[in-house]
C-alpha positions as CSV (number, residue, x, y, z in Angstrom):
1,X,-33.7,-12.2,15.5
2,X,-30.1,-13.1,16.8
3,X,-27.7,-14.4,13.6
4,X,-25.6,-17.4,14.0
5,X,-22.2,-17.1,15.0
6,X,-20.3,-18.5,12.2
7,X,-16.6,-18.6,12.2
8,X,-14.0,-16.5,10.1
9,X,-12.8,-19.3,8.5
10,X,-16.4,-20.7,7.5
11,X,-17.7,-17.5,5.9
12,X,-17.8,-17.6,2.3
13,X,-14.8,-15.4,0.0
14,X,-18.0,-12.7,-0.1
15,X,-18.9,-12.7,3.2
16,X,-14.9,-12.5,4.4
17,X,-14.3,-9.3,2.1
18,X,-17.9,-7.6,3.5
19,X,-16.4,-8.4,7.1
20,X,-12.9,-7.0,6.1
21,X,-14.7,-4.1,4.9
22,X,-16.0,-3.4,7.7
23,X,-13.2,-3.4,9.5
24,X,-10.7,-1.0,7.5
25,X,-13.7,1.7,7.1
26,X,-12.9,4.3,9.4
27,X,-9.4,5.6,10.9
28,X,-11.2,8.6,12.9
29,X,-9.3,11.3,12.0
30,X,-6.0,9.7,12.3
31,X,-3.5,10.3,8.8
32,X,-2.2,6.7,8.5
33,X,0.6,7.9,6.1
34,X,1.9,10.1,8.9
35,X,2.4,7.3,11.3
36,X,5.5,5.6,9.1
37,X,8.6,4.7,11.2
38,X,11.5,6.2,9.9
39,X,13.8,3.7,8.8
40,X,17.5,3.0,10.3
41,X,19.1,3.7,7.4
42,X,17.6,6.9,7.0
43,X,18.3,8.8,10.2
44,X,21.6,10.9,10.7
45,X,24.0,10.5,13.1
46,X,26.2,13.4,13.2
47,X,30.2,12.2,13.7
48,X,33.3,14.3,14.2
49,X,34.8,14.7,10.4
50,X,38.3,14.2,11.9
51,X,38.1,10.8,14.7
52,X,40.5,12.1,17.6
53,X,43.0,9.5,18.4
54,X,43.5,8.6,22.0
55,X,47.0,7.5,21.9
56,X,49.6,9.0,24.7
């Protein structure tokens, strides 16, 4: 027997967090903490010690 299609926003608090569940169960091998973005701040930029001066 088919069950009802009942929307997201319908389903009761239980039935949302069984659903969510669901959904977060498997990441197939994949190391989420390994797939951070290295922030801006964080990342070197190598610049001359001594800025050259263009003046003539």
């Amino acid at each position: 027997m088919m069950t009802k299609f009942i929307p997201y926003e319908k389903l009761s608090k239980k039935e949302r967090r069984k659903l969510d569940a669901v959904k977060r169960l498997g990441w197939n091998g994949v190391d989420p903490s390994t797939k951070t973005i290295p922030g801006k701040k964080n990342v070197h930029v190598r610049r001359p010690k001594h800025p050259v001066s263009y003046e003539v």
